[in-house]
N, C-alpha and C positions, 0 to 999 in steps of 0.2 A: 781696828786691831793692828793694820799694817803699819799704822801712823806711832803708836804706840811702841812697838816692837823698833820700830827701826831709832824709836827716842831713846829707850833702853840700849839700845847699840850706840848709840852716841857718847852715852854717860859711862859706860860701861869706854870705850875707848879712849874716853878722857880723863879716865883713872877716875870720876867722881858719883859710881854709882852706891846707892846706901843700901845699908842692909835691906829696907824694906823694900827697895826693888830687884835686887835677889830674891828675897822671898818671893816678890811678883812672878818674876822669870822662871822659879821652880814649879807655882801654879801656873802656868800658861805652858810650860815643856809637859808638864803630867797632864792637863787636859786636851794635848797634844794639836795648840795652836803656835806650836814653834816648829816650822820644815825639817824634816828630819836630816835634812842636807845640811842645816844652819848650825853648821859648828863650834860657831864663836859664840850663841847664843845659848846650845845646850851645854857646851864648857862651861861658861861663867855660871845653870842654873846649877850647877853640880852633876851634870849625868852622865856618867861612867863611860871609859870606852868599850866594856864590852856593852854597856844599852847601846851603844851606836852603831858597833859592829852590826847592829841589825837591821840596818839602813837597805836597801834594796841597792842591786850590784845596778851601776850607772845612775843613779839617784844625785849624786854630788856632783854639781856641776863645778865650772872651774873657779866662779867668784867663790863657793863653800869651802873650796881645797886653799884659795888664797888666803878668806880669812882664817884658816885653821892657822897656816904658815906663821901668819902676822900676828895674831894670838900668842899662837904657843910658842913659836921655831920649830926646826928642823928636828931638834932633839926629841923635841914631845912627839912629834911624829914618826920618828925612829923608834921610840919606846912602847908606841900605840902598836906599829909593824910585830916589833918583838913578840910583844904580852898577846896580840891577836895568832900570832904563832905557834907560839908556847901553850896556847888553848886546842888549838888544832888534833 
């Protein structure tokens, strides 16, 4: 599965991944064989920042927080801060 998941990060980072492995990535986030710390993996299956906010407090380590960085930018993590706020 690790073999797997980290090939879908590759394509997925190389701008060439296809629909049908997004589809993948959303059945493996829902059957909850994607780390809930894997940011860049549960972005691209589509799942929402408030499902993340439900991550356990120190769950993210710091390679999770880099690829969010690198994924999204600063902004989308600015914006995740705000709207997780704004729920508060």
């Amino acid at each position: 599965m690790e073999q797997r998941l980290e090939y879908l990060r590759s394509e997925l980072r190389a701008e060439r991944i296809s629909y049908e492995e997004i589809f993948e990535l959303q059945c493996l986030a829902d059957q909850g064989h994607i780390d809930p710390g894997d940011v860049e993996l549960l972005d691209a299956a589509g799942k929402e920042m408030k499902e993340m906010k439900e991550i356990e407090p120190g769950s993210i380590d710091w390679n999770s927080l880099e690829q969010m960085l690198t994924s999204r930018g600063w902004e989308a993590v600015n914006d995740a801060i705000t709207r997780i706020n704004e729920e508060e």
